[in-house]
C-alpha positions in Angstrom: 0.3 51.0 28.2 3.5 52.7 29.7 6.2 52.3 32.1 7.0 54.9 35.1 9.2 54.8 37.8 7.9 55.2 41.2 10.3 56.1 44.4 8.8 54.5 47.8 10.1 54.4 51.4 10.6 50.7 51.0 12.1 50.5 55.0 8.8 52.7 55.5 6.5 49.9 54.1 8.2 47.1 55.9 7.7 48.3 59.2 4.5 49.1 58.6 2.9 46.4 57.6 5.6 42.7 57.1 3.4 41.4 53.9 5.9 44.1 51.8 8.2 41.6 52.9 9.5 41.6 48.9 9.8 44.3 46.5 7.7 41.7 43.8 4.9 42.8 46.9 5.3 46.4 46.9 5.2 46.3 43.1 2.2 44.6 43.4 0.6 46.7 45.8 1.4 50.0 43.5 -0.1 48.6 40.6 -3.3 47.5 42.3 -3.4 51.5 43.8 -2.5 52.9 40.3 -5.2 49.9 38.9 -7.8 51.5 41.2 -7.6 55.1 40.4 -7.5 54.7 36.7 -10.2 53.0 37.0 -12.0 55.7 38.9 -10.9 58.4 36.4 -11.9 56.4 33.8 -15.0 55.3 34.9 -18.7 56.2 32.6 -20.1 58.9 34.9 -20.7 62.8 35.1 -19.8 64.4 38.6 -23.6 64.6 39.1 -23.7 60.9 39.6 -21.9 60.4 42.7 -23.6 59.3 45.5 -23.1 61.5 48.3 -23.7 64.8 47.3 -24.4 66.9 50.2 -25.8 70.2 50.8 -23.7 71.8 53.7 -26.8 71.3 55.6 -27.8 68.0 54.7 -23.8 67.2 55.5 -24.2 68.3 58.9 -27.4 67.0 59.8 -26.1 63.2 58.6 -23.2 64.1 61.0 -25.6 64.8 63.8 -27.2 62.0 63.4 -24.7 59.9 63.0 -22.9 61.4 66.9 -26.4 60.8 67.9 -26.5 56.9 66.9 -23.0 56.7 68.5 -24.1 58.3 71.9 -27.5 55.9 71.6 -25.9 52.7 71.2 -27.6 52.6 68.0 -24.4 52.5 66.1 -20.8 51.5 67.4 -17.2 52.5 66.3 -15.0 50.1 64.8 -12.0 49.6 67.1 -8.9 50.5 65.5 -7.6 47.2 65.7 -10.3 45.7 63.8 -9.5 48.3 61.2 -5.7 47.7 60.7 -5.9 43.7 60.9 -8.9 44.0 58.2 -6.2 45.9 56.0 -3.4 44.2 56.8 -5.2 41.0 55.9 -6.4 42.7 52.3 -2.8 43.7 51.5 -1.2 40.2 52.2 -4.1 39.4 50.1 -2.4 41.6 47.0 1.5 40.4 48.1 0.2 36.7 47.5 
């Protein structure tokens, strides 16, 4: 294990989201991100293994078909609102 130093726009973080209310929180929050991609860089498995690995055709007809569910009413958007309180929830989560 090792230390590092990290710089962070700590007014930055506050206004966007008030869980960083601390900088205990934002430390938090920065080891969870560096946690996560250690993790993946780390993890047992070839590039071959990942699961979406597209042609550029394939790529684009997924695409089409997803536009085409939207259009339908198969499939729906999630409103940004949903998105932001779903994160904000999941970081207030890691500030404790």
């Amino acid at each position: 294990m090792c230390t590092v130093s990290v710089q962070v726009n700590e007014a930055a973080l506050r206004r966007s989201n008030p869980a960083f209310s601390s900088m205990d929180a934002i430390n938090q929050w920065v080891q969870h991100l560096v946690d996560v991609a250690t993790r993946e860089l780390t993890a047992d498995k070839s590039l071959d293994d990942f699961p979406c690995v597209y042609t550029e055709e394939e790529a684009i007809a997924e695409a089409r078909r997803r536009v085409a569910d939207l259009h339908s009413g198969k499939d729906r958007t999630v409103p940004h609102s949903e998105v932001m309180k779903s994160m904000n929830e999941l970081l207030a989560s890691y500030a404790g």
